[in-house]
KERO-708261 format. One line per field, with one value per residue (C-alpha): x, y, z. Coordinates in steps of 0.2 Angstrom, whole numbers, padded with zeros to 4 digits. Layout:
N
u = X | ... $
v = Y | ... $
w = Z | ... $
***
This chain:
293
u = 1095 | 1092 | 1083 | 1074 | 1068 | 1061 | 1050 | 1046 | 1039 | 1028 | 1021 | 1014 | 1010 | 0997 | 0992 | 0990 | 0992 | 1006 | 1001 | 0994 | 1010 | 1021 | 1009 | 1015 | 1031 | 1033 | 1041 | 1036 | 1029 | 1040 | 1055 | 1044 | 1040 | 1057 | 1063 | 1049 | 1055 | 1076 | 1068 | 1059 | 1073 | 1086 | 1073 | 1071 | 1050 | 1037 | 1028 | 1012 | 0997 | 0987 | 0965 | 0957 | 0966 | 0975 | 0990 | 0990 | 1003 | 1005 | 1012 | 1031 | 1025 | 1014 | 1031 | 1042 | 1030 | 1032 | 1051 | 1051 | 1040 | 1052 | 1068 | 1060 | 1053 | 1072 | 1079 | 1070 | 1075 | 1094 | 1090 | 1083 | 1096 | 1109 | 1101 | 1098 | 1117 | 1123 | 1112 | 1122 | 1111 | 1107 | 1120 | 1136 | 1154 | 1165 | 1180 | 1195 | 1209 | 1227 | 1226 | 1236 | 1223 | 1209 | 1210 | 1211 | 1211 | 1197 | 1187 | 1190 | 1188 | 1171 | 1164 | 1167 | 1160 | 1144 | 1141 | 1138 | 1129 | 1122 | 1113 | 1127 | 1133 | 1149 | 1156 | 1172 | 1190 | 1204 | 1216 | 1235 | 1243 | 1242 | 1224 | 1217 | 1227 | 1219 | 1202 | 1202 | 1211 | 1195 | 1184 | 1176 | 1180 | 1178 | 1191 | 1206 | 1218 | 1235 | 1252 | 1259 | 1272 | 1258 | 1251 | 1256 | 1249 | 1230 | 1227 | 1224 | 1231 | 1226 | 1235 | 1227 | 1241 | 1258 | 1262 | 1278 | 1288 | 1297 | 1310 | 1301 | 1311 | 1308 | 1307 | 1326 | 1333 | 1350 | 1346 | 1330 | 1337 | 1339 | 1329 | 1331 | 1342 | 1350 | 1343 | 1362 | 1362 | 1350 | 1364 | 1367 | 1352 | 1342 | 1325 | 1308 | 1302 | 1286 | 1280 | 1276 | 1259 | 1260 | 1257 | 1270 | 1284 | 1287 | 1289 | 1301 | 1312 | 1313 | 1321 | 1332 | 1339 | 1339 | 1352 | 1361 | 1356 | 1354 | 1346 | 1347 | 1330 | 1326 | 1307 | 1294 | 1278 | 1260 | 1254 | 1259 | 1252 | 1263 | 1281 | 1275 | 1272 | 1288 | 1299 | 1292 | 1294 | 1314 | 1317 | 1323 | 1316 | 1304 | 1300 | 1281 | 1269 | 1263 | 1244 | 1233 | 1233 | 1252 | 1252 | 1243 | 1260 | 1275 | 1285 | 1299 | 1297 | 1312 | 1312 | 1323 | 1332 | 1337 | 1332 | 1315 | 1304 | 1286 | 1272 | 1260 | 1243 | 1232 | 1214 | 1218 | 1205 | 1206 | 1206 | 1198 | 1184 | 1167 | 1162 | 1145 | 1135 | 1139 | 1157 | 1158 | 1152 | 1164 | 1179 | 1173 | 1172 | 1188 | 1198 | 1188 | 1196 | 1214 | 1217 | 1234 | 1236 $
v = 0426 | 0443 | 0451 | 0461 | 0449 | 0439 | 0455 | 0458 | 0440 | 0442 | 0457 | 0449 | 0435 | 0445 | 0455 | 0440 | 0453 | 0460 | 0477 | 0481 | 0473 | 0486 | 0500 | 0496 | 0493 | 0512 | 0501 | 0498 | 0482 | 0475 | 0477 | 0467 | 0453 | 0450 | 0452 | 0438 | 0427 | 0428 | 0421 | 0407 | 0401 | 0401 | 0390 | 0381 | 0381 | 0392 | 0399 | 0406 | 0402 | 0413 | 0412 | 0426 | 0442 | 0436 | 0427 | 0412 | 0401 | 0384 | 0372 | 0377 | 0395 | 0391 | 0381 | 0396 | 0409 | 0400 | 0400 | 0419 | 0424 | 0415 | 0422 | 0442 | 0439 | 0435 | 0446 | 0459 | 0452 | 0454 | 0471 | 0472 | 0466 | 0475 | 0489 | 0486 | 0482 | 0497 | 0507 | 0525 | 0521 | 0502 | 0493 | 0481 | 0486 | 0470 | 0472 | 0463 | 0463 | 0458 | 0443 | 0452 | 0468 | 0458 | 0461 | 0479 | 0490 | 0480 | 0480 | 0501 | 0506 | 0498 | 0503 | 0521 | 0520 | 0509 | 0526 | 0538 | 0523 | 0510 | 0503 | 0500 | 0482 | 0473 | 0457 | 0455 | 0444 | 0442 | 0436 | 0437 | 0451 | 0443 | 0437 | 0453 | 0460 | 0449 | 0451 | 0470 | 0468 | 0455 | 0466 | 0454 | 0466 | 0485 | 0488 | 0481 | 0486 | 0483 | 0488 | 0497 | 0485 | 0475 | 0493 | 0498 | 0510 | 0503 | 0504 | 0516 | 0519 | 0531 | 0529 | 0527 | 0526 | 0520 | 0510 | 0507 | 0492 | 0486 | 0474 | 0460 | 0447 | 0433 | 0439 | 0431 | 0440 | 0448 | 0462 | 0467 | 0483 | 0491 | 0506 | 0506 | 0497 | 0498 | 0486 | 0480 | 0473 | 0457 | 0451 | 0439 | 0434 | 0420 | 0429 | 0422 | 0427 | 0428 | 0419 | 0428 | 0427 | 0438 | 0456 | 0465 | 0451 | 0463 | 0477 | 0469 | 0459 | 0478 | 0484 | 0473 | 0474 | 0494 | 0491 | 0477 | 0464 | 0445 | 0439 | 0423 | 0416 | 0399 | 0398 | 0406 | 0407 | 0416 | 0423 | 0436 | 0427 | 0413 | 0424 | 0430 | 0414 | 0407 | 0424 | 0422 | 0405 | 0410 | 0403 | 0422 | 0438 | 0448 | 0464 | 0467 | 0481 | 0484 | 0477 | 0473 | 0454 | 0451 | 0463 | 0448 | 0438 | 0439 | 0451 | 0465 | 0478 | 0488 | 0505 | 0503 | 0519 | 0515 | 0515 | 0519 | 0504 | 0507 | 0499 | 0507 | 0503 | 0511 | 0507 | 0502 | 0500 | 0499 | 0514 | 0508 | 0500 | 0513 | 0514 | 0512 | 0524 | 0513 | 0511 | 0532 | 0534 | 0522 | 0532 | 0548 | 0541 | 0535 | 0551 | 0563 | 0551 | 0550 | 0565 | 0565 | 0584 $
w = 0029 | 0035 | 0050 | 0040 | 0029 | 0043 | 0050 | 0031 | 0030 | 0046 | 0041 | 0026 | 0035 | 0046 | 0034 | 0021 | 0008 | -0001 | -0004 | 0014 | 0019 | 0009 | 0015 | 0033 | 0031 | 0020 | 0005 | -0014 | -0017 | -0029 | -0014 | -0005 | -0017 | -0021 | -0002 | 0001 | -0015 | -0010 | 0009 | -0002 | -0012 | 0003 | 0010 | -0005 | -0001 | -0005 | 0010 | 0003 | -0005 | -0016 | -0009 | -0020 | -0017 | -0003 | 0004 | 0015 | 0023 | 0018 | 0029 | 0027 | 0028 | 0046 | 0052 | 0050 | 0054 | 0074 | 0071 | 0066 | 0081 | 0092 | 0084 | 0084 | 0104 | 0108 | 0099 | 0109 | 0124 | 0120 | 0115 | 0131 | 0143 | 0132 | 0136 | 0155 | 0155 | 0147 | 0158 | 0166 | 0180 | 0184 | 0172 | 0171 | 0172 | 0171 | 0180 | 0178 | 0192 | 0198 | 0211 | 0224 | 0224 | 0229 | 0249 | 0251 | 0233 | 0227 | 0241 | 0245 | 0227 | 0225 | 0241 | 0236 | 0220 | 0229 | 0240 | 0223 | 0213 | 0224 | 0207 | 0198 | 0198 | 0194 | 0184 | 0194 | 0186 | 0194 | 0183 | 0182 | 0172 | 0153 | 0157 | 0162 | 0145 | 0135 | 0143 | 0141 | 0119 | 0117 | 0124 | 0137 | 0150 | 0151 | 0162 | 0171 | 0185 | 0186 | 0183 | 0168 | 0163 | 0148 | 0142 | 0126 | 0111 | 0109 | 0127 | 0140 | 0157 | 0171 | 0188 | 0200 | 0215 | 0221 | 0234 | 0241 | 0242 | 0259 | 0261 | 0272 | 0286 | 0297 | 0314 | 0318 | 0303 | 0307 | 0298 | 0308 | 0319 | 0303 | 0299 | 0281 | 0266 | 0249 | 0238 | 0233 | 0250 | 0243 | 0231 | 0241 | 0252 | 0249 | 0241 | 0238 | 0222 | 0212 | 0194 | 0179 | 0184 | 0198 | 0191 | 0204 | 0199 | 0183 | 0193 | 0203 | 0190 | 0183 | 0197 | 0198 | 0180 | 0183 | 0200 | 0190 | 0204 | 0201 | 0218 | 0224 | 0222 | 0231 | 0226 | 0213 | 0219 | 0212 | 0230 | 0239 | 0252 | 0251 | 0248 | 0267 | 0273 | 0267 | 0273 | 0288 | 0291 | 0286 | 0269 | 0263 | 0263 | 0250 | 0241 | 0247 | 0247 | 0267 | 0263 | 0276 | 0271 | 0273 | 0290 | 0299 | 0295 | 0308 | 0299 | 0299 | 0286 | 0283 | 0269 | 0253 | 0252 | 0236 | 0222 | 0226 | 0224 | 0222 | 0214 | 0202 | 0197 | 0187 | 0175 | 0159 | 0146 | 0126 | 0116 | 0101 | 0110 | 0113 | 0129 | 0135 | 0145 | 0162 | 0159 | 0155 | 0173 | 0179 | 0170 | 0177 | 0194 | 0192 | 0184 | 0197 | 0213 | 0205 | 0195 | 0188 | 0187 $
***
């Protein structure tokens, strides 16, 4: 069953004749009566009744006739809120996001964008790193912000900064006068690292296969949050990025000197997917804030 058969239906339904019916709807008669007959016999009833030159429904015809007014009226309404959604200047942008970008990135990005397009609202995910993949290839979101490590040839990926990564100690660390370090230094040192789940723990393993450095993990955890909480409470130390959350914790930050360890993140979005009106102003936002040239 087609839409368009249901519309034909209730066009001849109102009009109770099939010539006037085919008049207002701009098509031939016979396209009509046979759009009309294929409805009846998927519905295995007849709907009408002849009354002199006229068509009537009969009681199957009067039952579907509610149905159809019902399935049109909502069908509008999705059109409708679609459209609202979709909107360059009150619509939707579903957002999905890294965990550990939710206290300071998240928060700054939108706010700026809020100031230029206060009628704009979001649908906000955070969601680990091969969530927020999936969300964007199955088009349940329209963007995502993360690392690059996950985007290959159907997506795109614009940065949108860097941010560096210190070395991170408990207060009592023997290595807290230092001003800097070389990441071969943690070959040793007990080190609190981070599961899969965690979007910076790829940057991080990366790292440390490009220095050849197999560190001497003691705990996987999915916060960043929690690595801070367990460095400072002296379990090990950390790779972190020097966010406003983790600053509240009792911490030593030292530079890695080498190699340089920075974290990237950037928008990523599908390249097959078209974009909607809403999401275009998003994109434009975000290439005119981090140009790349």
């Amino acid at each position: 069953m087609e839409l368009q058969q249901i519309e034909y239906f209730i066009a001849v339904a109102k009009l109770e004749h099939m010539t006037k019916a085919a008049k207002e709807l701009s098509l031939s008669q016979p396209a009509l009566s046979r759009s009309i007959a294929v409805l009846e016999k998927e519905l295995g009833v007849v709907l009408f009744e002849r009354s002199g030159r006229n068509l009537v429904l009969n009681r199957y015809g009067r039952l579907f006739f509610e149905r159809a007014k019902l399935i049109l009226k909502q069908i509008e309404m999705v059109k409708q809120d679609i459209a609202n959604q979709i909107d360059p200047s009150t619509g939707i942008i579903s957002l999905s996001f890294l965990h550990m970008l939710g206290a300071q990135l998240i928060p700054s990005l939108l706010g700026s964008f809020r100031q230029r397009y206060t009628d704009i609202r979001f649908e906000l995910h955070q969601s680990s790193n091969h969530e927020l993949m999936t969300l964007i290839s199955n088009s349940d979101c329209d963007f995502g912000i993360t690392t690059p490590e996950f985007v290959n040839e159907p997506f795109f990926w614009h940065l949108i900064g860097n941010s560096e990564l210190f070395l991170v100690l408990p207060l009592n660390h023997q290595w807290v006068n230092k001003s800097s370090i070389s990441l071969k230094e943690l070959q040793e040192e007990p080190y609190i690292g981070l599961k899969p789940s965690c979007g910076l723990s790829f940057t991080i393993n990366k790292l440390f296969e490009t220095t050849q450095i197999q560190p001497n993990t003691v705990f996987h955890v999915d916060e960043l949050d929690t690595v801070a909480g367990l460095v400072s409470a002296g379990f090990g130390v950390a790779l972190l990025p020097k966010t406003l959350g983790l600053q509240n914790h009792p911490l030593i930050w030292v530079k890695v000197e080498e190699p340089e360890c920075e974290l990237s993140i950037g928008v990523v979005w599908k390249k097959d997917k078209r974009l909607t009106p809403v999401s275009n102003i998003f994109l434009e936002f975000i290439r005119e804030r981090y140009p790349t040239e």
